[in-house]
Jmol script that loads the backbone (N, CA, C; Angstrom):
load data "model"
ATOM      1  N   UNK A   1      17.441   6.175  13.078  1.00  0.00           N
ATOM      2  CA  UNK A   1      16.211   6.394  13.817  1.00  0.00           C
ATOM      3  C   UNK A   1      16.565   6.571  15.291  1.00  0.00           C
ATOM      4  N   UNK A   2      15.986   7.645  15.785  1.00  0.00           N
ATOM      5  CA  UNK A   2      16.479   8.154  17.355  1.00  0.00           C
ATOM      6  C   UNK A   2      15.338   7.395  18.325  1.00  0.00           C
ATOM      7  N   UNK A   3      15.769   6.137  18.534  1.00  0.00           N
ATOM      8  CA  UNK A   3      14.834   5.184  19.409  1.00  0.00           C
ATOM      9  C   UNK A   3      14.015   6.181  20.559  1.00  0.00           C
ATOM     10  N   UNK A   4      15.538   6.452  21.305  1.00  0.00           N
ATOM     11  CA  UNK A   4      14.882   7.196  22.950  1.00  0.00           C
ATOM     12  C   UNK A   4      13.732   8.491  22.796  1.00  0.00           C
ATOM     13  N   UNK A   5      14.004   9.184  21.363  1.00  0.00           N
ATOM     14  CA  UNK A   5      13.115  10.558  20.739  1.00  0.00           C
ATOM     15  C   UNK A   5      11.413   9.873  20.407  1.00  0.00           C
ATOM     16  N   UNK A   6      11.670   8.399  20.001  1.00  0.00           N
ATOM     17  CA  UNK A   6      10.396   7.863  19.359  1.00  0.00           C
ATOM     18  C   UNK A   6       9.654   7.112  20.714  1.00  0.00           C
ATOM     19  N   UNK A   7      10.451   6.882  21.393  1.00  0.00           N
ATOM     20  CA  UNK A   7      10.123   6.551  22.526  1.00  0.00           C
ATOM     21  C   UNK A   7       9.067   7.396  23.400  1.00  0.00           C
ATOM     22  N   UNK A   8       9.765   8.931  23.793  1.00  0.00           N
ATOM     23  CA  UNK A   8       9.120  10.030  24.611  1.00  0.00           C
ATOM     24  C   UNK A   8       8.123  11.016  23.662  1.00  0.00           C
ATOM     25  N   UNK A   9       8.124  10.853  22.824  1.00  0.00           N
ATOM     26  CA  UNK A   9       6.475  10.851  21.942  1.00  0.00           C
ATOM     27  C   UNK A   9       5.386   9.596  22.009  1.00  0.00           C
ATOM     28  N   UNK A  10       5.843   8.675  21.792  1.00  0.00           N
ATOM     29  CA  UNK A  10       4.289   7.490  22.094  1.00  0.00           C
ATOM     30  C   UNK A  10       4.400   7.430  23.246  1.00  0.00           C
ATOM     31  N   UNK A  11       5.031   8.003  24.511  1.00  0.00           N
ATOM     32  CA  UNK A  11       4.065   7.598  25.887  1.00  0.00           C
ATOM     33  C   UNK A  11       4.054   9.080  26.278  1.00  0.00           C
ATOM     34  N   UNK A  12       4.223  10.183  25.542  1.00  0.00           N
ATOM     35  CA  UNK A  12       3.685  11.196  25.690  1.00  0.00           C
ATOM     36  C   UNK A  12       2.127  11.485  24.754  1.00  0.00           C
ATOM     37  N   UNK A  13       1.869  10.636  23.975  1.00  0.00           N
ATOM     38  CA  UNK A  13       0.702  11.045  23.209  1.00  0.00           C
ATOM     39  C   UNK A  13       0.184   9.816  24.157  1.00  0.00           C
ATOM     40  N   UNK A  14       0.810   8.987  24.868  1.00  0.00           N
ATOM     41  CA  UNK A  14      -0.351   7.920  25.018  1.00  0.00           C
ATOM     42  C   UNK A  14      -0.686   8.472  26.302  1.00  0.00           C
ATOM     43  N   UNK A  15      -0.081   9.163  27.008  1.00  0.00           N
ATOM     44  CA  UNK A  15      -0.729  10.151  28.340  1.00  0.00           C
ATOM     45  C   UNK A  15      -1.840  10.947  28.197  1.00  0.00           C
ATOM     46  N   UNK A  16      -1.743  11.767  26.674  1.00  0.00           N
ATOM     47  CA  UNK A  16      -2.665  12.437  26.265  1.00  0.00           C
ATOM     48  C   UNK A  16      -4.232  11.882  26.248  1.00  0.00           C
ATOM     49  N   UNK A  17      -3.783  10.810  25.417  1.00  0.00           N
ATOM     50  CA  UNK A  17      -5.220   9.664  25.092  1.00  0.00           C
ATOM     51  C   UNK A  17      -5.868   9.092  25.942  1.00  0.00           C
ATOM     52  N   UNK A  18      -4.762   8.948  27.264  1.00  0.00           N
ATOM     53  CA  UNK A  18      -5.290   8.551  28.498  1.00  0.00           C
ATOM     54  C   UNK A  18      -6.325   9.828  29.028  1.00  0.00           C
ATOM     55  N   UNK A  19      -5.962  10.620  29.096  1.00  0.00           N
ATOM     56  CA  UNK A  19      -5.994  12.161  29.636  1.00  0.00           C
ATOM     57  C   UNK A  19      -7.820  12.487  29.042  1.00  0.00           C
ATOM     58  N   UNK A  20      -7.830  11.997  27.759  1.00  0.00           N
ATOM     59  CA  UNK A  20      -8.619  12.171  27.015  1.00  0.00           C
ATOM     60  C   UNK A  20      -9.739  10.943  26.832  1.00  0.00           C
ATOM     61  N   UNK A  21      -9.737   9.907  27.174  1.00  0.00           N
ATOM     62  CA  UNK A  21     -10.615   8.941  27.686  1.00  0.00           C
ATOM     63  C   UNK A  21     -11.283   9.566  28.631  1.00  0.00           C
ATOM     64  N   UNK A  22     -10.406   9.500  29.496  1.00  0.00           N
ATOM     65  CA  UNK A  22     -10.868   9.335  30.954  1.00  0.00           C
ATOM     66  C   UNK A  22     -11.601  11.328  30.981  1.00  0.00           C
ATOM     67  N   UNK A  23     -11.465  11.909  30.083  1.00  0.00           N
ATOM     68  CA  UNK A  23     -12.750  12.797  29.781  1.00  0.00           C
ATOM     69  C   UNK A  23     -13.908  12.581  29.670  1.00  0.00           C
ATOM     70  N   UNK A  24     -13.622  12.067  28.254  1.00  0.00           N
ATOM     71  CA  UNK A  24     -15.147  11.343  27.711  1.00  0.00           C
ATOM     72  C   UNK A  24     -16.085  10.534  28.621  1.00  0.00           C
ATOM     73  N   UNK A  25     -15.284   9.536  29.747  1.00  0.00           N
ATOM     74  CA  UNK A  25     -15.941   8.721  30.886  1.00  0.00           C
ATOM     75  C   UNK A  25     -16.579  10.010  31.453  1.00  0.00           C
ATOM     76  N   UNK A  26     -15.955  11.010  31.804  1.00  0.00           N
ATOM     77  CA  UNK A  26     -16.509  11.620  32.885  1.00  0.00           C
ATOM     78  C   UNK A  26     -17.311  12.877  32.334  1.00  0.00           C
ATOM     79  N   UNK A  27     -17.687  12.955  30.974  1.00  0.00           N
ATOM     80  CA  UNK A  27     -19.016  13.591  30.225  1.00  0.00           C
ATOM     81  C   UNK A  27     -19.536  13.083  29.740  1.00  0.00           C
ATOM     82  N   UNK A  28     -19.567  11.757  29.957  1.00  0.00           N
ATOM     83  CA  UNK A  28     -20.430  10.448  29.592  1.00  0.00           C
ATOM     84  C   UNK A  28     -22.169  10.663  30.199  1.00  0.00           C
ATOM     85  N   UNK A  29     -23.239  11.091  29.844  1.00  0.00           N
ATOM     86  CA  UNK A  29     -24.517  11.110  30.760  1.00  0.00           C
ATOM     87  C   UNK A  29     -24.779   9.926  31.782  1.00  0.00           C
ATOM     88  N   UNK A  30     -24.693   8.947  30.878  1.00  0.00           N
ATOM     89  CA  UNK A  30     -24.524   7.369  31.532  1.00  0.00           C
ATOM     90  C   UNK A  30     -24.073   7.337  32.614  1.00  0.00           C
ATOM     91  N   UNK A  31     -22.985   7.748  32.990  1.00  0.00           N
ATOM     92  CA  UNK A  31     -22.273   7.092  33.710  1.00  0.00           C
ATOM     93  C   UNK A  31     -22.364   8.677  34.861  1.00  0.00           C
ATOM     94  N   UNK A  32     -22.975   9.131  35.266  1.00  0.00           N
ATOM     95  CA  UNK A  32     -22.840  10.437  36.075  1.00  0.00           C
ATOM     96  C   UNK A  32     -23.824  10.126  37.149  1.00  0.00           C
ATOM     97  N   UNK A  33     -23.163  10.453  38.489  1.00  0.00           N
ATOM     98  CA  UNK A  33     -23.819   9.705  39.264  1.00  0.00           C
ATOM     99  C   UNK A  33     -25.581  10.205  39.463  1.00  0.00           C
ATOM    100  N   UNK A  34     -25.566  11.434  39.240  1.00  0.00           N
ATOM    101  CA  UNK A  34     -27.100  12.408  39.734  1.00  0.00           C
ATOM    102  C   UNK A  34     -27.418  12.366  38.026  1.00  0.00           C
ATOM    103  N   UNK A  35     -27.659  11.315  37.276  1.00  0.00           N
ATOM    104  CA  UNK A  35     -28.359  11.106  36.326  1.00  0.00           C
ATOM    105  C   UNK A  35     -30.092  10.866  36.823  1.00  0.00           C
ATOM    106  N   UNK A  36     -30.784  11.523  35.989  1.00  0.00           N
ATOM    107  CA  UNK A  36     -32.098  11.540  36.528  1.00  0.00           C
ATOM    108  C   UNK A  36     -33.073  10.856  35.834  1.00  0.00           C
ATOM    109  N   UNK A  37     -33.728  10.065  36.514  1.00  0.00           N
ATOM    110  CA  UNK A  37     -34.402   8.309  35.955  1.00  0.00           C
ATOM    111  C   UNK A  37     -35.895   9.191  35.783  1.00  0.00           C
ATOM    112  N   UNK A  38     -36.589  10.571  36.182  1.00  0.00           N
ATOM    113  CA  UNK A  38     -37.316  10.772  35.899  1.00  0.00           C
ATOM    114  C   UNK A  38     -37.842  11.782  34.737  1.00  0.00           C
ATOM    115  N   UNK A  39     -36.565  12.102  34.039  1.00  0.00           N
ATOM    116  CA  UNK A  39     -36.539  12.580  32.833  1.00  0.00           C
ATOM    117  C   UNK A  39     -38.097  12.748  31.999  1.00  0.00           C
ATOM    118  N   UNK A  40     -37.566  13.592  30.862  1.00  0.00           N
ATOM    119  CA  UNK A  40     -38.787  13.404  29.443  1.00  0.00           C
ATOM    120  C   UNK A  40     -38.363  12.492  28.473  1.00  0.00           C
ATOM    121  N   UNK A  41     -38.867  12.246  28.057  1.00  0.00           N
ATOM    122  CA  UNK A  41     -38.313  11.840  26.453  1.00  0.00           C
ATOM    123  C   UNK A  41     -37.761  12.709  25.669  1.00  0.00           C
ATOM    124  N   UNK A  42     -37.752  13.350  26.014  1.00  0.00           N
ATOM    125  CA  UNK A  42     -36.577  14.713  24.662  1.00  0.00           C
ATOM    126  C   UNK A  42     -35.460  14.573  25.484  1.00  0.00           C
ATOM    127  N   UNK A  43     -35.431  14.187  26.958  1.00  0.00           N
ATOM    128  CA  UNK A  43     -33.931  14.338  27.834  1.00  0.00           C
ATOM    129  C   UNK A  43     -33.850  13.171  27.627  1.00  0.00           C
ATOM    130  N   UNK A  44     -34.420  12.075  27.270  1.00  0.00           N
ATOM    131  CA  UNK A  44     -34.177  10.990  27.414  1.00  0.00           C
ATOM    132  C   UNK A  44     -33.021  10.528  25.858  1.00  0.00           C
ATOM    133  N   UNK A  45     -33.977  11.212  25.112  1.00  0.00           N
ATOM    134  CA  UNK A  45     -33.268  11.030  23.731  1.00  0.00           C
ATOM    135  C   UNK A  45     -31.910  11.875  23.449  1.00  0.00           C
ATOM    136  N   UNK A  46     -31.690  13.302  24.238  1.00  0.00           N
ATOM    137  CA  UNK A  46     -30.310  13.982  24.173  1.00  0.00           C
ATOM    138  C   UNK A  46     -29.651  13.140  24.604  1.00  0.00           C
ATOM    139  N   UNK A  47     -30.152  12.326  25.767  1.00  0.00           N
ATOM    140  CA  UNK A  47     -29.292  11.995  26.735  1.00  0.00           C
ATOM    141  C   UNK A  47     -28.546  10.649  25.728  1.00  0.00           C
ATOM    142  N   UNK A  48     -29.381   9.866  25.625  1.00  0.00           N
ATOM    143  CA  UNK A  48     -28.883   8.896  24.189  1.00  0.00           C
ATOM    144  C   UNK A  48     -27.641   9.189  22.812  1.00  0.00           C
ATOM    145  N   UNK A  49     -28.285  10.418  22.525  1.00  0.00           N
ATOM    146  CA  UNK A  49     -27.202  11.283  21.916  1.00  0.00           C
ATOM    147  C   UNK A  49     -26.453  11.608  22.100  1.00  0.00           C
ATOM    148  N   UNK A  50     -25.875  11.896  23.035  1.00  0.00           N
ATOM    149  CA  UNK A  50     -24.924  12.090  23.938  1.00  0.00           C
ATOM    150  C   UNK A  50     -23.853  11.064  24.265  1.00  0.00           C
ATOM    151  N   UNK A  51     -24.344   9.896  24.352  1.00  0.00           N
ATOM    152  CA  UNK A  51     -23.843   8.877  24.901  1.00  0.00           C
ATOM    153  C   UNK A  51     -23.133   8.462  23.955  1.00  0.00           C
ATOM    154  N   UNK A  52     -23.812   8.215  22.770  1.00  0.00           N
ATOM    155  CA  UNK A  52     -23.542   7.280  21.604  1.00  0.00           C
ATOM    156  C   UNK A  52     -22.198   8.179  21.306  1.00  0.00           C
ATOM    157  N   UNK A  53     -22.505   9.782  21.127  1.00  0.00           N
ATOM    158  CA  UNK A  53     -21.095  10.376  20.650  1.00  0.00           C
ATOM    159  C   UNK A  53     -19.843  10.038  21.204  1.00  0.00           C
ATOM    160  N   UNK A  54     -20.045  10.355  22.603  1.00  0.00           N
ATOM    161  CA  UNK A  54     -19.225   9.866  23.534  1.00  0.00           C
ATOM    162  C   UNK A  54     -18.795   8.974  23.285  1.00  0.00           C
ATOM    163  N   UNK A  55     -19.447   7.490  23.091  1.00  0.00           N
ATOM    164  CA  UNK A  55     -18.637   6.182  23.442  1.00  0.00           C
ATOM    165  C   UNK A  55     -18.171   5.945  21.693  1.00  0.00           C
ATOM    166  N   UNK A  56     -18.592   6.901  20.908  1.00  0.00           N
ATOM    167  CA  UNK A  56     -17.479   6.521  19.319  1.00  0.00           C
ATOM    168  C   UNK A  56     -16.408   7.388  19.634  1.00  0.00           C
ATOM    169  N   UNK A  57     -16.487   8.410  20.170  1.00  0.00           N
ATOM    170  CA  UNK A  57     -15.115   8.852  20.369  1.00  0.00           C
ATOM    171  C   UNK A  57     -14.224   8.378  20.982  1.00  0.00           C
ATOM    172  N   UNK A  58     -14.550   7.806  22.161  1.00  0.00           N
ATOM    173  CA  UNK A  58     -13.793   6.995  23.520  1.00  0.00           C
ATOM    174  C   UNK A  58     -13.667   5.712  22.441  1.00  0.00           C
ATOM    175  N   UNK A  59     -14.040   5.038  22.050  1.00  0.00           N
ATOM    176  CA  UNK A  59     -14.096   3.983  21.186  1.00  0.00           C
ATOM    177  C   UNK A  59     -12.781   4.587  19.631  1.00  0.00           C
ATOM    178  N   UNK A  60     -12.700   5.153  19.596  1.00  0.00           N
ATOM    179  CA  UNK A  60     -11.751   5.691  18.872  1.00  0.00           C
ATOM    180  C   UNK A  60     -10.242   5.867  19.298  1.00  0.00           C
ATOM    181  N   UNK A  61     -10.769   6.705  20.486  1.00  0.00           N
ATOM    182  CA  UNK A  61      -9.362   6.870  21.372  1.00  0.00           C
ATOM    183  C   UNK A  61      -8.874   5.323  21.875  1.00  0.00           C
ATOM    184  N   UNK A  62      -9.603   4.369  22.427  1.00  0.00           N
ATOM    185  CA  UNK A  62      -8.660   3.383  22.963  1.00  0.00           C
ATOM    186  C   UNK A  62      -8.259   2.453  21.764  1.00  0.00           C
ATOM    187  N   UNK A  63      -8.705   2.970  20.639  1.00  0.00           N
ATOM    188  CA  UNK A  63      -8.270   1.669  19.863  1.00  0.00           C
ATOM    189  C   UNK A  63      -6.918   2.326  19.225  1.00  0.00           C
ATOM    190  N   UNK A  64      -6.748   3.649  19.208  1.00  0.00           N
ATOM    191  CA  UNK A  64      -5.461   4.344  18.663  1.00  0.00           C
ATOM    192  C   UNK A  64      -4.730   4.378  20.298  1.00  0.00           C
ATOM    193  N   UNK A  65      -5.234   4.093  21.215  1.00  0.00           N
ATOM    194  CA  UNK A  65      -4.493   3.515  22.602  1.00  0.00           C
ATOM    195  C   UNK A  65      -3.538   2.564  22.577  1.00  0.00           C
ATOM    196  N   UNK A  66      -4.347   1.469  21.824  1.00  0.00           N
ATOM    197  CA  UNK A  66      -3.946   0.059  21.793  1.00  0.00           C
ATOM    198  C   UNK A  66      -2.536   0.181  20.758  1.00  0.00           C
ATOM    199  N   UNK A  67      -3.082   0.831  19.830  1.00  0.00           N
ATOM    200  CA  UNK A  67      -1.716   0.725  18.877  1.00  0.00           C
ATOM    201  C   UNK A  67      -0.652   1.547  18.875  1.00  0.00           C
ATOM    202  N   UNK A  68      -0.801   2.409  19.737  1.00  0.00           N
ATOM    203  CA  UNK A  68       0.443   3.197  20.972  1.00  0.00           C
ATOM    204  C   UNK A  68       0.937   2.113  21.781  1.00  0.00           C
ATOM    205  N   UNK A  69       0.557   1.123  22.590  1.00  0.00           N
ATOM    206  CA  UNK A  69       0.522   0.556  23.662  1.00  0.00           C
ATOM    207  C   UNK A  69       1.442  -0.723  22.432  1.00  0.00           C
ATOM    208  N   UNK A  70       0.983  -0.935  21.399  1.00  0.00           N
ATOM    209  CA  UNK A  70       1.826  -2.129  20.941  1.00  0.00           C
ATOM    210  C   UNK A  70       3.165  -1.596  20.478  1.00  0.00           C
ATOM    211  N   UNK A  71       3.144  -0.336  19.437  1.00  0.00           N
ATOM    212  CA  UNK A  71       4.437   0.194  19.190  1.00  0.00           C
ATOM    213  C   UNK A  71       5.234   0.728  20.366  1.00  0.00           C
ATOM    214  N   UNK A  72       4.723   0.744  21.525  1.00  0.00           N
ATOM    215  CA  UNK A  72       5.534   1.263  22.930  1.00  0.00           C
ATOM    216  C   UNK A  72       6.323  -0.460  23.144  1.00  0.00           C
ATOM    217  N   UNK A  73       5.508  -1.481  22.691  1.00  0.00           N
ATOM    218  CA  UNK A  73       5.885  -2.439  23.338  1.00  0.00           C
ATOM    219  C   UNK A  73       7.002  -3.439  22.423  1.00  0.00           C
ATOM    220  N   UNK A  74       6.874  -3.038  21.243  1.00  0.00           N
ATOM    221  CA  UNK A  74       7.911  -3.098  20.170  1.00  0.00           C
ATOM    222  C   UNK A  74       9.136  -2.615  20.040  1.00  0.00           C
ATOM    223  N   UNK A  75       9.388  -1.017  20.997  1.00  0.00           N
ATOM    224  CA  UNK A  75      10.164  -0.445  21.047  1.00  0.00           C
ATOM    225  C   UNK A  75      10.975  -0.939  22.131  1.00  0.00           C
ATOM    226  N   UNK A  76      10.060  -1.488  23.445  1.00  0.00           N
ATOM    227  CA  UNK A  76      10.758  -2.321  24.438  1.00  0.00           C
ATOM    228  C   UNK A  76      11.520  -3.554  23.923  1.00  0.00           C
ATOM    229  N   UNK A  77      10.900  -4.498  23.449  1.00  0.00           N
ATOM    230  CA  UNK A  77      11.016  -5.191  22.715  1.00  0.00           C
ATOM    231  C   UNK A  77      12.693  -5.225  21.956  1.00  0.00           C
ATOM    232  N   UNK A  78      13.039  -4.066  21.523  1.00  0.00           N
ATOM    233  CA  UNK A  78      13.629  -3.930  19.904  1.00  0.00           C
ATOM    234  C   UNK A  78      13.047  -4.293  19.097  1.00  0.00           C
ATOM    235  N   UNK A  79      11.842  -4.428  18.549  1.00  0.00           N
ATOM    236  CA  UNK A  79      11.574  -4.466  17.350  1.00  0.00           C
ATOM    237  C   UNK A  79      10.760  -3.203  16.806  1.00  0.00           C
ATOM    238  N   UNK A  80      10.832  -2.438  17.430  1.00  0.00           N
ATOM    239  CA  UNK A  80       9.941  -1.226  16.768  1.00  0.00           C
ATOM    240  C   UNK A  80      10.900  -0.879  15.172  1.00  0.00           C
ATOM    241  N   UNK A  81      10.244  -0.515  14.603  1.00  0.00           N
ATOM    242  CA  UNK A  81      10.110   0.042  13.139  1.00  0.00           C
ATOM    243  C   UNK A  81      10.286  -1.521  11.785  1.00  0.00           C
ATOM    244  N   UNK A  82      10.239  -2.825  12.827  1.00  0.00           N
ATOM    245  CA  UNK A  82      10.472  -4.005  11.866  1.00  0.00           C
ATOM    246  C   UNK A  82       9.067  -4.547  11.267  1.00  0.00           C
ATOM    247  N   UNK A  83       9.102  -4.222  10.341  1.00  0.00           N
ATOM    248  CA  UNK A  83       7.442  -5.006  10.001  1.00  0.00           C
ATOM    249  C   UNK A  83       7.255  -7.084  10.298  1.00  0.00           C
ATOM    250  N   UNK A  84       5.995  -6.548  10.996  1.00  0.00           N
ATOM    251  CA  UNK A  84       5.486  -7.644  11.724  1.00  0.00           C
ATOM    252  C   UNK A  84       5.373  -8.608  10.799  1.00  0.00           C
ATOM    253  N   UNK A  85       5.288  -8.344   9.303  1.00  0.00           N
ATOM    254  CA  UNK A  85       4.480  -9.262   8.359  1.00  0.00           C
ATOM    255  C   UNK A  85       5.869 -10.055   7.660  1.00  0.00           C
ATOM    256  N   UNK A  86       7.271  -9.210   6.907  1.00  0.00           N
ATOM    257  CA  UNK A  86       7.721  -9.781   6.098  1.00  0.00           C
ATOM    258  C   UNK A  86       9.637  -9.522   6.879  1.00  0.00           C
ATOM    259  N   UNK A  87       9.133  -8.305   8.314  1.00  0.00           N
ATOM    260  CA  UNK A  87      10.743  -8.700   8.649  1.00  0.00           C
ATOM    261  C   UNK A  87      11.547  -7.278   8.058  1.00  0.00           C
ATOM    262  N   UNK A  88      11.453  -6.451   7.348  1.00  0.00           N
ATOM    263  CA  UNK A  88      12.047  -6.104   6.753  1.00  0.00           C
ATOM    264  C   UNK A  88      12.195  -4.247   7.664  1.00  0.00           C
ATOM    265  N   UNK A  89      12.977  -3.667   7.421  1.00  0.00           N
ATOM    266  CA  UNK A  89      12.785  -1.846   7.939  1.00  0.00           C
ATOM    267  C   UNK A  89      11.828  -1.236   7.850  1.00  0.00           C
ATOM    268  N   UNK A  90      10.840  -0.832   8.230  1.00  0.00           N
ATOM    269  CA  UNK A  90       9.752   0.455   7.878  1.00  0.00           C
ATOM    270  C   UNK A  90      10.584   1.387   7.624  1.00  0.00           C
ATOM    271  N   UNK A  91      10.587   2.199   6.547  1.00  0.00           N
ATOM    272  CA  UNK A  91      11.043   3.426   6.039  1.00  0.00           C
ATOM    273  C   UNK A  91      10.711   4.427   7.209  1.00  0.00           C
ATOM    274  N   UNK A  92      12.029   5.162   7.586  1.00  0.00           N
ATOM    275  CA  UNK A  92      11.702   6.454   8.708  1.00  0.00           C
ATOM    276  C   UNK A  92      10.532   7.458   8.069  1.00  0.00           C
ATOM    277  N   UNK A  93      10.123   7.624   6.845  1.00  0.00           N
ATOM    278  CA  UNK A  93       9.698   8.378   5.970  1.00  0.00           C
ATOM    279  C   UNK A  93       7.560   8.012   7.180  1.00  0.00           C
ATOM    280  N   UNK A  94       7.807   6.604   6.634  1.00  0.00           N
ATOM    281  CA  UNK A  94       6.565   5.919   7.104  1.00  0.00           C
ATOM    282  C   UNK A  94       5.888   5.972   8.733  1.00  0.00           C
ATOM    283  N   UNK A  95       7.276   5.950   9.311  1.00  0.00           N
ATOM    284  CA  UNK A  95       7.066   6.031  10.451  1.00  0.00           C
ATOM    285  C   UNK A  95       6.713   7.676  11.485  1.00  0.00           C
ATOM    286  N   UNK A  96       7.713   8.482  10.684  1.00  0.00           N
ATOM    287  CA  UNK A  96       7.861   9.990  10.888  1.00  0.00           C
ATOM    288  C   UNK A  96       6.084   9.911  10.763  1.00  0.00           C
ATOM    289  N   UNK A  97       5.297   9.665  10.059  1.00  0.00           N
ATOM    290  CA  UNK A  97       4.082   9.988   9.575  1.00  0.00           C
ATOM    291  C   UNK A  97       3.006   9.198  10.352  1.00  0.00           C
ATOM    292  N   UNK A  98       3.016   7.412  10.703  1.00  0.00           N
ATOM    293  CA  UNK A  98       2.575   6.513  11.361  1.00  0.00           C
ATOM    294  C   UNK A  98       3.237   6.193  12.158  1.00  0.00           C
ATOM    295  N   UNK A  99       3.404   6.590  13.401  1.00  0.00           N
ATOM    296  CA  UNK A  99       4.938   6.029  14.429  1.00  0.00           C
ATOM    297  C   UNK A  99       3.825   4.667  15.027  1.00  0.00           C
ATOM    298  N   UNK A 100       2.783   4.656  14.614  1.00  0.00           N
ATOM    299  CA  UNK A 100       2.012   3.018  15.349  1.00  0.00           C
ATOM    300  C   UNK A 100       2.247   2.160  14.044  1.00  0.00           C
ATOM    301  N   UNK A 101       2.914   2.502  12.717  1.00  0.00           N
ATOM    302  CA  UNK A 101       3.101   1.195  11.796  1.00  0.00           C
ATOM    303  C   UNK A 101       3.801  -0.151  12.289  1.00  0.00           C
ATOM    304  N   UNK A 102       2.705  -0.902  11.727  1.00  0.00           N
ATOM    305  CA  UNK A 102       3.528  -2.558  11.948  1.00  0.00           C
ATOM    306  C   UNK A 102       4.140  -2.974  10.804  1.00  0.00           C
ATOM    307  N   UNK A 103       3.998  -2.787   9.651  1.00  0.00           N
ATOM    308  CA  UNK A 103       3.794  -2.942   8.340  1.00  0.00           C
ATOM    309  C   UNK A 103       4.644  -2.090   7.822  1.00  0.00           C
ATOM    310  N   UNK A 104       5.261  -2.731   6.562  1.00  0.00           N
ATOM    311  CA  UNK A 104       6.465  -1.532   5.921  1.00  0.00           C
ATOM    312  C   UNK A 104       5.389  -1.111   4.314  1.00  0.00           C
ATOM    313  N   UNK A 105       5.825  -0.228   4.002  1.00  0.00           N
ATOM    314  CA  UNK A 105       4.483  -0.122   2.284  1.00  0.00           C
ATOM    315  C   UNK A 105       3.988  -1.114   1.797  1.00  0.00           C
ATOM    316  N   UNK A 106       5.050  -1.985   1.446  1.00  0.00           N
ATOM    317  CA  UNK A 106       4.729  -2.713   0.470  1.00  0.00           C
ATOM    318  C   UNK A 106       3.660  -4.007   1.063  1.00  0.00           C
ATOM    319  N   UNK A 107       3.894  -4.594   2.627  1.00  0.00           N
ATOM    320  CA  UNK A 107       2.881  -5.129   3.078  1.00  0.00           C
ATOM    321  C   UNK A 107       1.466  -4.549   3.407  1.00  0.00           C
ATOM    322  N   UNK A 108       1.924  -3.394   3.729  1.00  0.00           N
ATOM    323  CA  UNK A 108       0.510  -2.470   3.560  1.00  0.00           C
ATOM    324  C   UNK A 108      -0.319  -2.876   2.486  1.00  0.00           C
ATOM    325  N   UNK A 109       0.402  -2.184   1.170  1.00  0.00           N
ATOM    326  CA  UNK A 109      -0.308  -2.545  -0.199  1.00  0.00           C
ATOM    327  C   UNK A 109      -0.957  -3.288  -0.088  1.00  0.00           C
ATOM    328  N   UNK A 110      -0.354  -4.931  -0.102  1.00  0.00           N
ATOM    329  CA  UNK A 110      -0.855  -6.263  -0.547  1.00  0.00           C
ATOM    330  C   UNK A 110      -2.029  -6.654   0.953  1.00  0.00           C
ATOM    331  N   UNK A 111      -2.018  -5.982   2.366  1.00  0.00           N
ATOM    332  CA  UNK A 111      -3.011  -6.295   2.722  1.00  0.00           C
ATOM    333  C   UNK A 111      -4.724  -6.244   2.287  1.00  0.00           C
TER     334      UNK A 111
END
end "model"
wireframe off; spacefill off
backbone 0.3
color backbone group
């Protein structure tokens, strides 16, 4: 397993995700400063719609953040590709596919 290669992919996708939050904040309706308090109710309700999409997506992105941010910190560590649960190798097979696995298959399974 080419540590330094697995390395400059999770803080290159985690730049991305950053990149890509900090979108969603800033097409957020909510949060825009010339949001207008005297709206209709049909703007009122896009505007709702809007929001909610927004914050499941952003809500998506930081939680696949977080588990960039732990396998970045595993890799510091040395322990990246050791499953957290029983100790043992994650198969490169597993990882090539999930580079945020904590878990090798077989703990997967039985979770």
């Amino acid at each position: 397993m080419e540590i330094e290669k697995i390395k400059e992919n999770l803080i290159r996708e985690k730049e991305n995700l950053e990149k890509q939050i900090k979108y969603y904040q800033s097409e957020d309706p909510f949060l825009t400063e010339d949001r207008d308090m005297t709206s209709t109710l049909d703007d009122d309700i896009t505007e709702n719609e809007g929001h909610d999409r927004i914050t499941a997506a952003k809500n998506e992105l930081v939680a696949q953040l977080g588990k960039l941010n732990n396998a970045l910190e595993r890799v510091y560590q040395g322990t990246y590709g050791i499953c957290t649960k029983c100790g043992t190798q994650i198969s490169e097979e597993r990882l090539s596919v999930m580079p945020t696995a904590q878990l090798c298959m077989d703990c997967e399974k039985s979770n």
